[in-house]
TORTORPA-21156 format. One record per atom (N, C-alpha, C, O): chain; atom name; x, y negated, z. Coordinates in nm, 3 decimals, decimal comma. Example, Ala and Ser with C-alpha at 12.3 -4.5 7.8 and 13.67 -1.06 7.14 Angstrom:
<sites>
SITE   chaine   atome         X         Y         Z
SITE        A       N     1,319     0,569     0,780
SITE        A      CA     1,230     0,450     0,780
SITE        A       C     1,320     0,330     0,780
SITE        A       O     1,424     0,332     0,846
SITE        A       N     1,285     0,225     0,708
SITE        A      CA     1,367     0,106     0,714
SITE        A       C     1,290    -0,003     0,787
SITE        A       O     1,341    -0,114     0,804
</sites>
This chain:
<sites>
SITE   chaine   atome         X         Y         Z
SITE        A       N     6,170     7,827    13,936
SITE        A      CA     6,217     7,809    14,072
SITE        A       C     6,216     7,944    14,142
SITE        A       O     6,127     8,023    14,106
SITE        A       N     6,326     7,994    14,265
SITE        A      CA     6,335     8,099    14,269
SITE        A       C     6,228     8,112    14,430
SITE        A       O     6,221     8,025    14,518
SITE        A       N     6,156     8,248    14,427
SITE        A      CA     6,099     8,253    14,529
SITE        A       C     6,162     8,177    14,670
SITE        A       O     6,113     8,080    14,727
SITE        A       N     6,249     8,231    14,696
SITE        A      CA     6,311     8,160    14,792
SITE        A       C     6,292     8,030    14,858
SITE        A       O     6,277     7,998    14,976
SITE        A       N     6,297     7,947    14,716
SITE        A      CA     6,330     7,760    14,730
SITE        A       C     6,179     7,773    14,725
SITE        A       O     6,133     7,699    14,812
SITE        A       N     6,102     7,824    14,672
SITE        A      CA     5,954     7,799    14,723
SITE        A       C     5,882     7,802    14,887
SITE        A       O     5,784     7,757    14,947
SITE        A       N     5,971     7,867    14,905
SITE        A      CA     5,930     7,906    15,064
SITE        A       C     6,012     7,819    15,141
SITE        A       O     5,979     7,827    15,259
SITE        A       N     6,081     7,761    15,127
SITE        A      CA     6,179     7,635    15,208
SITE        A       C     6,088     7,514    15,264
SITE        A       O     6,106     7,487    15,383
SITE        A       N     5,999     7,445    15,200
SITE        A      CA     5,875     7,371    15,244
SITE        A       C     5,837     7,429    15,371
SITE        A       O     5,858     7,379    15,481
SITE        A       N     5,759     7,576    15,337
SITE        A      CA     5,697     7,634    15,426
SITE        A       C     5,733     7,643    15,530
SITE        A       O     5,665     7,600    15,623
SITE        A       N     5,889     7,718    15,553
SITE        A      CA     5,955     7,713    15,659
SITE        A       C     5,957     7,610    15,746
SITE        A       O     5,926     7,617    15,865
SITE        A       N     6,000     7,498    15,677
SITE        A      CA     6,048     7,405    15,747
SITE        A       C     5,916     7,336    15,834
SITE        A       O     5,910     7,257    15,929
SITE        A       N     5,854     7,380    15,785
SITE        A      CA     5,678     7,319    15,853
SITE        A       C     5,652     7,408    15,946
SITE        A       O     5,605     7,369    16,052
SITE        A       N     5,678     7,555    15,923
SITE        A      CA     5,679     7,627    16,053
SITE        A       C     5,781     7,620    16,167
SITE        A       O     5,766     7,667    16,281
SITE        A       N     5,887     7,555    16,118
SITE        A      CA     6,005     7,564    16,225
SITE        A       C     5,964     7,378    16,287
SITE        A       O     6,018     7,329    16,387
SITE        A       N     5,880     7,318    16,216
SITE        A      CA     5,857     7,179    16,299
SITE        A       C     5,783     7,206    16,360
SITE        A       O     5,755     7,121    16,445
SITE        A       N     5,676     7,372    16,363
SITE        A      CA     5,582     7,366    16,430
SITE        A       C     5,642     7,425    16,561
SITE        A       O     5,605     7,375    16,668
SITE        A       N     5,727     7,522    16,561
SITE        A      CA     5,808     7,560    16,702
SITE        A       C     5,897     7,489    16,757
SITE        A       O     5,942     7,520    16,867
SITE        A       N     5,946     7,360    16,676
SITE        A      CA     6,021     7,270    16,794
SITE        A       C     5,950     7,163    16,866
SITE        A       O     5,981     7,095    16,964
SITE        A       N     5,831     7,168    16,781
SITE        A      CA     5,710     7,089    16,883
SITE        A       C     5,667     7,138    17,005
SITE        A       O     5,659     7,072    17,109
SITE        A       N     5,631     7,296    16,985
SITE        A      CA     5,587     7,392    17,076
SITE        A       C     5,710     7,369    17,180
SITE        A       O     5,704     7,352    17,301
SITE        A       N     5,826     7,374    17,092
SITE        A      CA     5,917     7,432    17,233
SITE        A       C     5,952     7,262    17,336
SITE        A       O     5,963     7,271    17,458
SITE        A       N     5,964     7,144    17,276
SITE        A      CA     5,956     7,023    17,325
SITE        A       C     5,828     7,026    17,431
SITE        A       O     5,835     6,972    17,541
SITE        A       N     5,709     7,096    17,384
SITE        A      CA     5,585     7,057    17,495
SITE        A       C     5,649     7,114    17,618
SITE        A       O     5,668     7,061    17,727
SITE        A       N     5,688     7,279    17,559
SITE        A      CA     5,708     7,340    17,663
SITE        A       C     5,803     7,323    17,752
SITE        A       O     5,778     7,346    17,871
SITE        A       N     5,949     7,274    17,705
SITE        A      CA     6,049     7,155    17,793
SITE        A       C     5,923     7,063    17,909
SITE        A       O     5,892     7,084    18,027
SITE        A       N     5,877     6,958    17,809
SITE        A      CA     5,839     6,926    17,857
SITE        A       C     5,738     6,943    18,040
SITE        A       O     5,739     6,877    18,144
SITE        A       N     5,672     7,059    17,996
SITE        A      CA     5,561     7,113    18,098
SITE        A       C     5,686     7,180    18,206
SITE        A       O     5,663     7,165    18,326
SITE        A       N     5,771     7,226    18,180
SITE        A      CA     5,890     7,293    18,256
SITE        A       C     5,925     7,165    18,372
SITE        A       O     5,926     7,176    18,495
SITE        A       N     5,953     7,047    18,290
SITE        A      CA     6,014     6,945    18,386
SITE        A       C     5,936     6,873    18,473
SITE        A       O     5,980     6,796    18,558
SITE        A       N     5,777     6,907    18,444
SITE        A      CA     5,690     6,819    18,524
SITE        A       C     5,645     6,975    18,627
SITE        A       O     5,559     6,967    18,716
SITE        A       N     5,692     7,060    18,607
SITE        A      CA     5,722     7,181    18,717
SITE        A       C     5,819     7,142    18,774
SITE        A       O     5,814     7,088    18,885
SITE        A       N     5,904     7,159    18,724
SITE        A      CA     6,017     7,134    18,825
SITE        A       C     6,006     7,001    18,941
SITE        A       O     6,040     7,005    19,059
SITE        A       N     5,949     6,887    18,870
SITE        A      CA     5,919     6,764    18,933
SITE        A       C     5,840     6,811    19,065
SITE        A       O     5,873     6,794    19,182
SITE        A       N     5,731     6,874    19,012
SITE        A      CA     5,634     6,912    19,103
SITE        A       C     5,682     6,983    19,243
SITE        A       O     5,643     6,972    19,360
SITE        A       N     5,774     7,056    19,184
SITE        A      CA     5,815     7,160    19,354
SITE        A       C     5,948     7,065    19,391
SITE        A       O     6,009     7,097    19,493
SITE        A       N     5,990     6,966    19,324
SITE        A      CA     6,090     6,912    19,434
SITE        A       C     5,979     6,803    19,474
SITE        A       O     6,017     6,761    19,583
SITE        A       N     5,868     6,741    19,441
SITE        A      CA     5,777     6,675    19,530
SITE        A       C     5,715     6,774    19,647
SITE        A       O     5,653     6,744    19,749
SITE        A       N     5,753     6,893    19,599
SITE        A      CA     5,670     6,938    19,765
SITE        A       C     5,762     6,987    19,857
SITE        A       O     5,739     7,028    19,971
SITE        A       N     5,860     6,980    19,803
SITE        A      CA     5,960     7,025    19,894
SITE        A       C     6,026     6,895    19,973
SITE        A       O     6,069     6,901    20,088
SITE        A       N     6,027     6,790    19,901
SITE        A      CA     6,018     6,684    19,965
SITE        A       C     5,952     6,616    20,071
SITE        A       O     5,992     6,542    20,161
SITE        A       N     5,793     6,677    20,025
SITE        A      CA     5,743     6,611    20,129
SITE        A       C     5,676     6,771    20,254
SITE        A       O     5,578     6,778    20,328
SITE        A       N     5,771     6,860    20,226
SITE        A      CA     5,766     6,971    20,315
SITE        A       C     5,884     6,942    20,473
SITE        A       O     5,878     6,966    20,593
SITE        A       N     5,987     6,875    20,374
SITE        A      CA     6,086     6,869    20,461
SITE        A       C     6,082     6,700    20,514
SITE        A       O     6,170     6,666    20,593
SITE        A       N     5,992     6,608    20,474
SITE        A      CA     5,941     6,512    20,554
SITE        A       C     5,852     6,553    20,648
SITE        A       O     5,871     6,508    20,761
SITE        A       N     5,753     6,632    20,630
SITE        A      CA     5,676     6,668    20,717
SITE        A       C     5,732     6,748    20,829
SITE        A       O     5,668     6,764    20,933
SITE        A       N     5,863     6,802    20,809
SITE        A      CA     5,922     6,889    20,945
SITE        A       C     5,964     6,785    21,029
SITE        A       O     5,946     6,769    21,149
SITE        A       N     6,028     6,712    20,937
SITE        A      CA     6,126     6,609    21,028
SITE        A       C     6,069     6,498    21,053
SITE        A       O     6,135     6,396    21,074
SITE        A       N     5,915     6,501    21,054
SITE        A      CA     5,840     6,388    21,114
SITE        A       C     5,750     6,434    21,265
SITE        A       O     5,696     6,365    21,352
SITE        A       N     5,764     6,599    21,244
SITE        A      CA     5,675     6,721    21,376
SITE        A       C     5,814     6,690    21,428
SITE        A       O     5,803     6,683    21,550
SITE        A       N     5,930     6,669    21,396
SITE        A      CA     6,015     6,716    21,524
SITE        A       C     6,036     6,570    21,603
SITE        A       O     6,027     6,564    21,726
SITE        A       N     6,065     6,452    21,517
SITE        A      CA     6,000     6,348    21,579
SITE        A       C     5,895     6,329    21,685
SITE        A       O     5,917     6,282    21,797
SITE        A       N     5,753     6,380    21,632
SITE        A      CA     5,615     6,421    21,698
SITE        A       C     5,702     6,469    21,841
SITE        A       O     5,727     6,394    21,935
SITE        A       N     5,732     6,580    21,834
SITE        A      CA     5,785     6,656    21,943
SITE        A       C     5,882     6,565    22,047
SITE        A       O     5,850     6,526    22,159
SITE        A       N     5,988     6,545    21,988
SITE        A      CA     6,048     6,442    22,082
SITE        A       C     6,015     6,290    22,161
SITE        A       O     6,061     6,242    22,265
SITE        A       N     5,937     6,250    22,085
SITE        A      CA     5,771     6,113    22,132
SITE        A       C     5,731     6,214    22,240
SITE        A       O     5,763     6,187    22,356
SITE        A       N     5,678     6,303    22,220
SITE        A      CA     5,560     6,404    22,330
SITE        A       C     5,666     6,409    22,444
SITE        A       O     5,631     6,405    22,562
SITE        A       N     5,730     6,413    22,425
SITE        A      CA     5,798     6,484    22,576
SITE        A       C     5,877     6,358    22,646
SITE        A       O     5,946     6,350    22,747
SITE        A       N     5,841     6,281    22,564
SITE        A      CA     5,874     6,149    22,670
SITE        A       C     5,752     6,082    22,668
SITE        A       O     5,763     5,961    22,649
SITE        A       N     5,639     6,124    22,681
SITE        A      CA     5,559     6,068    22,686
SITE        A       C     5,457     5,989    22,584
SITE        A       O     5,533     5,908    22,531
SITE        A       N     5,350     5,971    22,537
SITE        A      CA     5,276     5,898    22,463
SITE        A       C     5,120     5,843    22,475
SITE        A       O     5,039     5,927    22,514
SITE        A       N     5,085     5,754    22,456
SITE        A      CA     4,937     5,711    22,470
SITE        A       C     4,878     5,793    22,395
SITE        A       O     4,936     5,838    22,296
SITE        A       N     4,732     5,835    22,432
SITE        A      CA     4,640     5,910    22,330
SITE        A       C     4,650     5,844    22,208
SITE        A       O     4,653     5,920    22,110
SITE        A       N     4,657     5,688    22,179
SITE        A      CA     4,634     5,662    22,041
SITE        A       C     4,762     5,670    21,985
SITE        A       O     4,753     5,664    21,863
SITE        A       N     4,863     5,679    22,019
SITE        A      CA     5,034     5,706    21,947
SITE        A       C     5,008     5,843    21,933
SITE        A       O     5,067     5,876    21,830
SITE        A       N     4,942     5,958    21,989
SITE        A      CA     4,910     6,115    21,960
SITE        A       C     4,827     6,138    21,841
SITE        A       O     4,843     6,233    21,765
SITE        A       N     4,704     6,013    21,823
SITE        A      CA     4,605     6,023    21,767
SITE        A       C     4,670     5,991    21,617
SITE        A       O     4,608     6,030    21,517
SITE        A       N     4,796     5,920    21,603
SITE        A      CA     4,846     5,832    21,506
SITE        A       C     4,909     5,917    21,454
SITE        A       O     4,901     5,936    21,332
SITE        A       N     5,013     6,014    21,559
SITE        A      CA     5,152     6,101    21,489
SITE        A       C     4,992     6,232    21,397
SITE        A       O     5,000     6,261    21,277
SITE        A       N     4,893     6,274    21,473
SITE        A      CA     4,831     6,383    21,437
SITE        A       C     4,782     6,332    21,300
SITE        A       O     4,789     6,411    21,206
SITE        A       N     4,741     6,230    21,283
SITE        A      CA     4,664     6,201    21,188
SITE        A       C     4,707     6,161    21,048
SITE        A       O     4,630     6,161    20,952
SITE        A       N     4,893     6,112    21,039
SITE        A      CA     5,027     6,103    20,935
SITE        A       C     5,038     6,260    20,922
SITE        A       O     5,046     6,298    20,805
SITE        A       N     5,041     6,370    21,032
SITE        A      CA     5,073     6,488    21,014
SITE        A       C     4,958     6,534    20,905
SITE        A       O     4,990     6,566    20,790
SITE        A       N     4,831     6,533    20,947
SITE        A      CA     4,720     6,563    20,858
SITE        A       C     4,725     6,495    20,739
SITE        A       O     4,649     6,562    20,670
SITE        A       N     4,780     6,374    20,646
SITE        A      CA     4,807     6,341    20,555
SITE        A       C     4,908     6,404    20,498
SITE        A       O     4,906     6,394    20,375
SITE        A       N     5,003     6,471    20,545
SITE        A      CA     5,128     6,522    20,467
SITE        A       C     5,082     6,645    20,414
SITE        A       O     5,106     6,684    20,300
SITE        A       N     5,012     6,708    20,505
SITE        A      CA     4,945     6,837    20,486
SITE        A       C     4,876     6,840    20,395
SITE        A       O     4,873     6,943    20,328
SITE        A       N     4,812     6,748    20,366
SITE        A      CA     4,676     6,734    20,295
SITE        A       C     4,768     6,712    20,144
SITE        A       O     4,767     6,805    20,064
SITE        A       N     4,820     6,627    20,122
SITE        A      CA     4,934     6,564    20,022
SITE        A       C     5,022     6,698    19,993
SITE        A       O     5,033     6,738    19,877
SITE        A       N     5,072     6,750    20,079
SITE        A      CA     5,146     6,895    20,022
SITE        A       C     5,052     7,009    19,994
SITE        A       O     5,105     7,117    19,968
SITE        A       N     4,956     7,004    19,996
SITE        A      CA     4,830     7,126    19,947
SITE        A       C     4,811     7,059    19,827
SITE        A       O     4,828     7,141    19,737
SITE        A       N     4,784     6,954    19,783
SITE        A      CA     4,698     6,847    19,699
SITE        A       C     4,811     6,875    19,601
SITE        A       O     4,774     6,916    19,491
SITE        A       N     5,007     6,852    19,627
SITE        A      CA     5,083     6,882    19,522
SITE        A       C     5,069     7,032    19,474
SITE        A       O     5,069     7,060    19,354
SITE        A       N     5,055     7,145    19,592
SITE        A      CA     5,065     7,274    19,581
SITE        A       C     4,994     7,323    19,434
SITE        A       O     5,034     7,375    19,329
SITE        A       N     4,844     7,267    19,499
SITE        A      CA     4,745     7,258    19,365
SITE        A       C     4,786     7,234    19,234
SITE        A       O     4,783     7,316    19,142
SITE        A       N     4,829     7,101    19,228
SITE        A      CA     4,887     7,104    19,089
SITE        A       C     5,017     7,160    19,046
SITE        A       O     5,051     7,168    18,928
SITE        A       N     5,094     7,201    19,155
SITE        A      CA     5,208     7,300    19,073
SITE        A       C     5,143     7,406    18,995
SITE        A       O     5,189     7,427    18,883
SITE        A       N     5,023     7,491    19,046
SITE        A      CA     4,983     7,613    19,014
SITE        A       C     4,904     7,561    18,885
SITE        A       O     4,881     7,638    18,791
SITE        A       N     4,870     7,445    18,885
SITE        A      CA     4,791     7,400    18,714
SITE        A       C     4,939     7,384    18,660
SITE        A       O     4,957     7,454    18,560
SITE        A       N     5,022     7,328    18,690
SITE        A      CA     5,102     7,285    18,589
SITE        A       C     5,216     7,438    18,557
SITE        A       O     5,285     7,455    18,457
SITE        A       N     5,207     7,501    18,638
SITE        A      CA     5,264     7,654    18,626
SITE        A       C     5,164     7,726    18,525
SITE        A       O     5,217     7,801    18,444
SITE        A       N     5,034     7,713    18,521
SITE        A      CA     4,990     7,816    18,419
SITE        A       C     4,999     7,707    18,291
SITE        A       O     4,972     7,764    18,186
SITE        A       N     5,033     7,550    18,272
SITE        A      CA     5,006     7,512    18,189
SITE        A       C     5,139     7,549    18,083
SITE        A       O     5,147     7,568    17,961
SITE        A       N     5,227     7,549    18,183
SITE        A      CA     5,387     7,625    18,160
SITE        A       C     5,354     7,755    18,079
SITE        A       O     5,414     7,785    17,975
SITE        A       N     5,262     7,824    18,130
SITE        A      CA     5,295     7,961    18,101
SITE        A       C     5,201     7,986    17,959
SITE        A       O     5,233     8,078    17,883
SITE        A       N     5,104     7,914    17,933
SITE        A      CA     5,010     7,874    17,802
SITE        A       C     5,116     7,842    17,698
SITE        A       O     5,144     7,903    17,594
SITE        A       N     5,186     7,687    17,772
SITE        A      CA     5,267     7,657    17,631
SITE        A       C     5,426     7,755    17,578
SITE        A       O     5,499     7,735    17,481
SITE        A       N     5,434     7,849    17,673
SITE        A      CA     5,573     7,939    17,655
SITE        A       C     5,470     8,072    17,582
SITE        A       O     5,527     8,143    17,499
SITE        A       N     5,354     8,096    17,607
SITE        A      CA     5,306     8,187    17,494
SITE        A       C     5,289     8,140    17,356
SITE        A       O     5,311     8,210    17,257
SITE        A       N     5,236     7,976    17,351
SITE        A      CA     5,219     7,907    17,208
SITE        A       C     5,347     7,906    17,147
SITE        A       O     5,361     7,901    17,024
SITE        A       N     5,426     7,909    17,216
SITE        A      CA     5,582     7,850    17,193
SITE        A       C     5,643     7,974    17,128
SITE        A       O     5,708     7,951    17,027
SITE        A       N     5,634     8,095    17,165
SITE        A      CA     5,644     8,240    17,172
SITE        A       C     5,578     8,267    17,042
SITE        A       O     5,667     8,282    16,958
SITE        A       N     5,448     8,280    16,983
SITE        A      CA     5,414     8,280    16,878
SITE        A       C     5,446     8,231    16,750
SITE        A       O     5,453     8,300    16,648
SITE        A       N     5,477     8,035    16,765
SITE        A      CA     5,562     7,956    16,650
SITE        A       C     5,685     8,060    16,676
SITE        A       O     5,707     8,131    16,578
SITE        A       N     5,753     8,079    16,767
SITE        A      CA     5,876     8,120    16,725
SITE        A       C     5,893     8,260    16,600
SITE        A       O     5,969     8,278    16,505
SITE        A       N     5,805     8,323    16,647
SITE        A      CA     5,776     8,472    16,577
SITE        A       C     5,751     8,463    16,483
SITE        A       O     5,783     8,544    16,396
SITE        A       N     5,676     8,351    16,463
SITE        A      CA     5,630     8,294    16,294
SITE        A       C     5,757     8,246    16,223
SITE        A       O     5,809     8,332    16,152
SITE        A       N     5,806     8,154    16,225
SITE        A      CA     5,927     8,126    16,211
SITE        A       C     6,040     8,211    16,181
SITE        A       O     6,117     8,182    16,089
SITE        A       N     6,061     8,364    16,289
SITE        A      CA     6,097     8,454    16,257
SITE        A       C     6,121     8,532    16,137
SITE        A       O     6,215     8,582    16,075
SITE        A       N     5,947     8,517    16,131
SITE        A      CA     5,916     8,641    15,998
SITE        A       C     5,922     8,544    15,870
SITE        A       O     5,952     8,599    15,764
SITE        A       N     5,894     8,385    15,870
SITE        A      CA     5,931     8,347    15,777
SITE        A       C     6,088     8,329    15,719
SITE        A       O     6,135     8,344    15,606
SITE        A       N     6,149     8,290    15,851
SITE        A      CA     6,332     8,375    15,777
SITE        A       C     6,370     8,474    15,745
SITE        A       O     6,472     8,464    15,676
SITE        A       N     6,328     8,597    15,766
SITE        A      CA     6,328     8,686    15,717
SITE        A       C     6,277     8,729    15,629
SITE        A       O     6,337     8,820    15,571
SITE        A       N     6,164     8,694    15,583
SITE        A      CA     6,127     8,710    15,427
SITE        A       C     6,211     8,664    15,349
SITE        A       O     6,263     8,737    15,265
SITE        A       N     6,253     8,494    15,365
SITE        A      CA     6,340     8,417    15,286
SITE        A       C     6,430     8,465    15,257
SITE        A       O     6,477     8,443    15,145
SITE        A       N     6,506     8,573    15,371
SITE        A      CA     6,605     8,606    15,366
SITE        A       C     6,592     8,771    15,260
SITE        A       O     6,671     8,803    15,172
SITE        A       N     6,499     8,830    15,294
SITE        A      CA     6,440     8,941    15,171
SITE        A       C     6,433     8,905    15,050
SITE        A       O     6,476     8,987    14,969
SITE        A       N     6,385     8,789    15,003
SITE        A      CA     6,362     8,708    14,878
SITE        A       C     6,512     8,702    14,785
SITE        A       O     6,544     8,748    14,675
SITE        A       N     6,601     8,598    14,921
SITE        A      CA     6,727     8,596    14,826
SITE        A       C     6,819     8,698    14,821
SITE        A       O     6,916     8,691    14,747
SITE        A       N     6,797     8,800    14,900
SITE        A      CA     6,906     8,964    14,856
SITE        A       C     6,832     9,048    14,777
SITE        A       O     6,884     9,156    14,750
SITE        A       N     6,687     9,014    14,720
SITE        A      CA     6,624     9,063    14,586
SITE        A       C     6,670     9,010    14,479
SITE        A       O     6,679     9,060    14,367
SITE        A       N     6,708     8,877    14,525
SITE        A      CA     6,706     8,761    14,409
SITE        A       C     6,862     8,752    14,350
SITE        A       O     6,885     8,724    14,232
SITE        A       N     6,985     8,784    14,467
SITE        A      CA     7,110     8,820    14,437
SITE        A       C     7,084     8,957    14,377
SITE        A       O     7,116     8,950    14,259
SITE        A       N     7,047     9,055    14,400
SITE        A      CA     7,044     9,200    14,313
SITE        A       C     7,003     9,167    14,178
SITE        A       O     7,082     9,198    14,088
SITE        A       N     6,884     9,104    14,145
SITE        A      CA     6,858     9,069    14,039
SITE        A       C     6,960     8,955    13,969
SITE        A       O     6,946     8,956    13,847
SITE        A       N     7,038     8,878    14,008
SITE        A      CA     7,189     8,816    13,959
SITE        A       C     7,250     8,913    13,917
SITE        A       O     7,244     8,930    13,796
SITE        A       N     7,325     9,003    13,991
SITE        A      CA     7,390     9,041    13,967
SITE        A       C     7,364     9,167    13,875
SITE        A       O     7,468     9,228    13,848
SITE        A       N     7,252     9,217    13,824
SITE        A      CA     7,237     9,311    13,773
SITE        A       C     7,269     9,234    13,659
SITE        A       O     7,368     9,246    13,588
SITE        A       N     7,171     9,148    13,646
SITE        A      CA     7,155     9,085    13,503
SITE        A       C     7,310     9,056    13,426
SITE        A       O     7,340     9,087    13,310
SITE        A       N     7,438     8,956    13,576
SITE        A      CA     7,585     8,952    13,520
SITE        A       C     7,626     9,103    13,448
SITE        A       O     7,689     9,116    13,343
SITE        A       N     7,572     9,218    13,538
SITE        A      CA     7,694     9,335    13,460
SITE        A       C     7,616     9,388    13,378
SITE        A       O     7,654     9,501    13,348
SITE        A       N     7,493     9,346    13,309
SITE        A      CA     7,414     9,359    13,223
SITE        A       C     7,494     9,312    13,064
SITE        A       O     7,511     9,367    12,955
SITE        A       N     7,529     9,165    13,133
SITE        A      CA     7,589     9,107    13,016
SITE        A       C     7,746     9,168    12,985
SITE        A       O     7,793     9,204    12,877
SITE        A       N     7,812     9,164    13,126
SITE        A      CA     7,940     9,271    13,112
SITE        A       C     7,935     9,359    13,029
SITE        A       O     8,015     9,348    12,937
SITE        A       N     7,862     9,451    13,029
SITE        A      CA     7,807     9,560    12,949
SITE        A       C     7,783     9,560    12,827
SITE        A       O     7,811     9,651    12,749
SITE        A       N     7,709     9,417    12,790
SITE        A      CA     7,691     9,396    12,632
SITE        A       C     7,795     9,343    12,591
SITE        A       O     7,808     9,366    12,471
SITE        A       N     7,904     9,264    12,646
SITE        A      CA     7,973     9,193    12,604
SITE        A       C     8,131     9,290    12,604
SITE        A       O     8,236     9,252    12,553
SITE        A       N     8,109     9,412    12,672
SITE        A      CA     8,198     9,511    12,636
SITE        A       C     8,168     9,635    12,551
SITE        A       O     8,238     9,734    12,526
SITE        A       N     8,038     9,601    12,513
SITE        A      CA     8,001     9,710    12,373
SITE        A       C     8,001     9,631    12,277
SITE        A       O     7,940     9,702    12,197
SITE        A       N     8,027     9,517    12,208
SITE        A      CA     8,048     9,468    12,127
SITE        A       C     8,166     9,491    12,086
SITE        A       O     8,258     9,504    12,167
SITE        A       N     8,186     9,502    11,943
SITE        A      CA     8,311     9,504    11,874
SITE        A       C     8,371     9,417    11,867
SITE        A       O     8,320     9,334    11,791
SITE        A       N     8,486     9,379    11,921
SITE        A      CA     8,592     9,229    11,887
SITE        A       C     8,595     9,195    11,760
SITE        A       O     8,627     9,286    11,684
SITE        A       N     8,567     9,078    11,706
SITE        A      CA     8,626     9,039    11,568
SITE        A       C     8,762     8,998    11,575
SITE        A       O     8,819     8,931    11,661
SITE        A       N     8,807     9,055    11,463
SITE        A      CA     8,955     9,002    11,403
SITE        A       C     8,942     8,886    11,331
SITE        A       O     8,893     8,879    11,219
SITE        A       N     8,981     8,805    11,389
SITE        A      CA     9,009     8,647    11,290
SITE        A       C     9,140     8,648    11,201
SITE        A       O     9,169     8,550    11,133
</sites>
């Protein structure tokens, strides 16, 4: 069996190991992305619930309708820090699995490229051997039948 087809197993176990890597890392990407349109969501609820606030105030409100708008405001706040937080876990968790991901790939790399060293050793050695036989088979004397 030629070096080459020996190393085809291998490969293929290293290249399942970087489309795993790179699937996590999809993965961790989209629960980023999720993450900042949840805070941007509830960034731009929270404006357009102060400008509400604002327009209540100036026509007037009971302390406990003040006590009510302040205290939804302090939940959004609290809720958009609380997402903030986990963007920044799920951003370095991003940035962990794009280095793991980064490594399988490199591996993977160097294992095609060997493979690929293997079979342009392995064609030189073909082809030497064909004009090897060329060679014998044109130093031979023809028989006359």
């Amino acid at each position: 069996m030629k070096k080459s087809d020996r190393f085809k197993p291998i490969h293929r176990v290293v290249a399942n190991r970087e489309q795993a890597a790179a699937q996590a890392l999809a993965q961790s990407q989209q629960r980023l992305q999720d993450s900042l349109s949840r805070q941007e969501m509830l960034t731009t609820y929270r404006q357009d619930y102060l400008q509400l606030f604002h327009q209540a105030a100036q026509q007037s409100m009971s302390g406990s309708q003040l006590a009510s708008y302040q205290a939804f405001i302090n939940q959004l706040d609290s809720a958009i820090g609380q997402e903030g937080q986990q963007r920044e876990q799920i951003q370095r968790e991003c940035e962990a699995r794009k280095r793991h991901w980064l490594l399988r790939h490199q591996k993977t790399q160097v294992m095609e490229k060997a493979i690929d060293r293997f079979r342009v050793t392995e064609q030189k050695q073909e082809d030497r051997r064909e004009q090897r036989q060329t060679d014998d088979q044109a130093l031979r004397p023809k028989r006359e039948d």
